[in-house]
N, C-alpha and C positions, 0 to 999 in steps of 0.2 A: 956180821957186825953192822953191816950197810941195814939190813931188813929191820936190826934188833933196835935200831935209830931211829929207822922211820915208822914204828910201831906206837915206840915211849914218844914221840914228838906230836904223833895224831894221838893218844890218852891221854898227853897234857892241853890239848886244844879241846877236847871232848871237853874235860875238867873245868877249864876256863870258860866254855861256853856256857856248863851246865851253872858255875858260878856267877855269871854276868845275867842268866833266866832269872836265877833267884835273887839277885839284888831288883830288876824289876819287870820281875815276871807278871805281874797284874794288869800292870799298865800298856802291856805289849800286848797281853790275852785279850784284852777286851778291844787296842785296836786292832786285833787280827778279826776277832768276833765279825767286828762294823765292818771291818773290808770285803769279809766272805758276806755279809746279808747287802752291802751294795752293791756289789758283784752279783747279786743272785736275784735282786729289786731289778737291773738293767738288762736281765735276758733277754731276749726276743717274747718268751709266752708271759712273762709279768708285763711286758708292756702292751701285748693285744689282748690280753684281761684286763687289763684296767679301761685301755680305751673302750672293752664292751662294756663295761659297768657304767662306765661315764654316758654315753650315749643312751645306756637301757636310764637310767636317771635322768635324763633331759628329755627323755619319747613320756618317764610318766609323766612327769610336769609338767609338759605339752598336752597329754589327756587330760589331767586335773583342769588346765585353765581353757580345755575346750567343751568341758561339762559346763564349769563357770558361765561360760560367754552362752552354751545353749541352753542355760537357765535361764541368764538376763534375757535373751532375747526372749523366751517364753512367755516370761514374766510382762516383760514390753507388750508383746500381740495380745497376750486376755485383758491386760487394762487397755489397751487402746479398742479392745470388742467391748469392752462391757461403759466405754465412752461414747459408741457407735451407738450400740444400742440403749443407751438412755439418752439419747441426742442426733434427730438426725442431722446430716452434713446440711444442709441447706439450712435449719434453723439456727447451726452453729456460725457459717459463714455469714448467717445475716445480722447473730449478734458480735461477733467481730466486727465488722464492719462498723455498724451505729456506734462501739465504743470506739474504737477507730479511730470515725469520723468526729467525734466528739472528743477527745482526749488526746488522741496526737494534735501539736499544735501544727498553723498549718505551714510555716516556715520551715527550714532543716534546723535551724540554731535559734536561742533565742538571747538577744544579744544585750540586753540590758533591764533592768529593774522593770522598766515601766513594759516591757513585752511581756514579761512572770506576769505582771496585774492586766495586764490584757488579756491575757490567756485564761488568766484565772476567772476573771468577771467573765468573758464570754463562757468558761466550763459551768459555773453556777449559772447563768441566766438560759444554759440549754440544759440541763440536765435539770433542775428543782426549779420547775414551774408549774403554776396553779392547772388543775384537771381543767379543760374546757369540754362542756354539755354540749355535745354534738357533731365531736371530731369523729364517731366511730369508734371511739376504745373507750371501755369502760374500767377506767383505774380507782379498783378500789383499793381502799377504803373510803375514799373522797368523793368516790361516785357509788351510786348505788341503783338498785330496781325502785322505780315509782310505786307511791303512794299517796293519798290525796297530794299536797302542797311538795310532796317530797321527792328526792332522788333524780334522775336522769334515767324519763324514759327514750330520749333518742339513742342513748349509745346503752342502756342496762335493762328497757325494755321495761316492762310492768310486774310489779313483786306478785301479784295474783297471777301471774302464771307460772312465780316461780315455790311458791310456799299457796298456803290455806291462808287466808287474814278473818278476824275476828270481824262483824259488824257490830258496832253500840250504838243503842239509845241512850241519852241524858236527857233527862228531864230535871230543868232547875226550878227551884220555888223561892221565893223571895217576898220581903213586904219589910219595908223600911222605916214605919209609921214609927213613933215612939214618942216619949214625954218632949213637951214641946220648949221647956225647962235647957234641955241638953242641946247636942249638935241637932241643926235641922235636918230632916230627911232627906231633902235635897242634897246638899252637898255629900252627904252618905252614899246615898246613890249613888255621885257621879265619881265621888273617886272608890267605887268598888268595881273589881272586875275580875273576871273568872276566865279560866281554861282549863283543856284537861293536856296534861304536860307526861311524857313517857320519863321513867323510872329507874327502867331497867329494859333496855329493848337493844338490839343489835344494829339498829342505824343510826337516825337523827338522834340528836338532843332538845331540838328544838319542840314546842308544843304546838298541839296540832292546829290551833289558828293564827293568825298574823296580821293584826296585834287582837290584841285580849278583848273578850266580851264585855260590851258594856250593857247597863240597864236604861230603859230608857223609859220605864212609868215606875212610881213609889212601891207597889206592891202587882204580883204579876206570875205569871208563867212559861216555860216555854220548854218547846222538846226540841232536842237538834240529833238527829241520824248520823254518824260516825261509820260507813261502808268495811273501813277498810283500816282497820287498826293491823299492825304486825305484832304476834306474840309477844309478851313482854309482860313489865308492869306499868299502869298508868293511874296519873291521880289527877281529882279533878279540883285544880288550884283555887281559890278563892283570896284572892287579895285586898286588904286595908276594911277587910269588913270587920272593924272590931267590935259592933254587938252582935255578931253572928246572926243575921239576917238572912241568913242562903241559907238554903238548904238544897238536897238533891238524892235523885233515886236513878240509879243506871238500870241496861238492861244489856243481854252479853246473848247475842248469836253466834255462835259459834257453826263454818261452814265445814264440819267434819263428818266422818263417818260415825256412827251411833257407837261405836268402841271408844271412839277416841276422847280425853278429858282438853276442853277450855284450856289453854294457856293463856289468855289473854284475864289481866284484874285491873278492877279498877276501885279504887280510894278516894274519900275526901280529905283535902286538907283547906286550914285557913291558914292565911300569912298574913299578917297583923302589920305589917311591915309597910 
């Protein structure tokens, strides 16, 4: 009777338990699920595989950012070779310097208005100043190789040594006689005057005499030798001759080799003016 009691009392607890699973069985399954996979996440071999994952992960990104750093550096040594080599250190450290010494003011601070216009007037009055003929430097554009009245041969030395120059003859004709009715000859004369003035040439602007040719008998002639003209184009001006009185014939030597063509022309003009 005792056995037959304690049989039906454990099939009524089976019963009840199995009934208490199915009212909420789901919610117990899945956290038995999570208990067993954190349980199994906490082993000893999940956590010295993770920690090898984690370190093999920080060793490649350690490569990765030491490729980086021995690119930069690469990158740094062939531009600082190929600054080397179009610059040597002595020409570099002497243009440092002069900016330097010009441009840093020469105080630590500069403490008020009028030390800015101090600084600044003494930065224009060393830096943009006129070329002087005979310092030893030859700053072109403002300095150039001689030619007759032209250039700075102390510091650029003479253009016929450094190009071919043209040689001209002009030969002017003149005769200023005319009706005696109109202006007189004379003052025709005196306010007419000629030169031959460059065009189109790579140096001066200025013509080649200083000041302008004048006439000094009514009708006449004369030739004037030109050695040393530089390539280009030149005309030979005549001013205020307004009955065209002048006239003129050039002649053009040219100091080249028998291949080579005359760059150097030359034109009349009047200026009525």
């Amino acid at each position: 009777m005792r056995r037959a009691g304690v049989a039906k009392t454990a099939a009524q607890f089976k019963k009840g338990k199995a009934a208490a699973a199915n009212v909420g069985g789901d919610d117990d399954y899945d956290a038995d699920k999570q208990k067993i996979r954190a349980h199994a996440a906490n082993t000893p071999a999940r956590q010295v595989v993770r920690v090898i994952f984690d370190k093999w992960q920080l060793q490649l990104q350690r490569w990765a950012d030491y490729q980086s750093l021995f690119g930069l550096m690469a990158f740094i040594a062939v531009f600082l070779g190929v600054l080397y080599a179009q610059r040597g250190a002595t020409t570099a450290y002497q243009v440092h310097s002069t900016i330097a010494s010009i441009v840093v003011p020469g105080g630590t601070m500069l403490h008020s208005t009028d030390d800015i216009y101090s600084w600044l007037n003494g930065l224009m009055q060393s830096v943009w100043v006129d070329p002087t003929c005979g310092d030893g430097i030859c700053e072109a554009p403002f300095e150039f190789a001689a030619f007759s009245r032209f250039g700075c041969k102390a510091d650029c030395g003479q253009l016929s040594e450094i190009q071919n120059l043209t040689s001209a003859q002009v030969d002017v004709y003149w005769d200023f006689s005319h009706q005696e009715a109109s202006l007189p000859a004379s003052d025709l004369m005196d306010q007419t005057t000629w030169n031959l003035c460059p065009q189109d040439i790579q140096y001066s602007t200025a013509c080649y005499d200083d000041p302008d040719n004048s006439f000094n008998t009514i009708a006449g002639s004369l030739t004037k030798p030109m050695p040393d003209l530089p390539d280009g184009h030149w005309a030979l001006i005549v001013k205020k001759d307004i009955f065209q009185k002048v006239s003129q014939e050039h002649l053009l030597s040219c100091k080249y080799a028998c291949r080579h063509k005359c760059l150097t022309s030359v034109k009349h003009k009047t200026l009525h003016a």
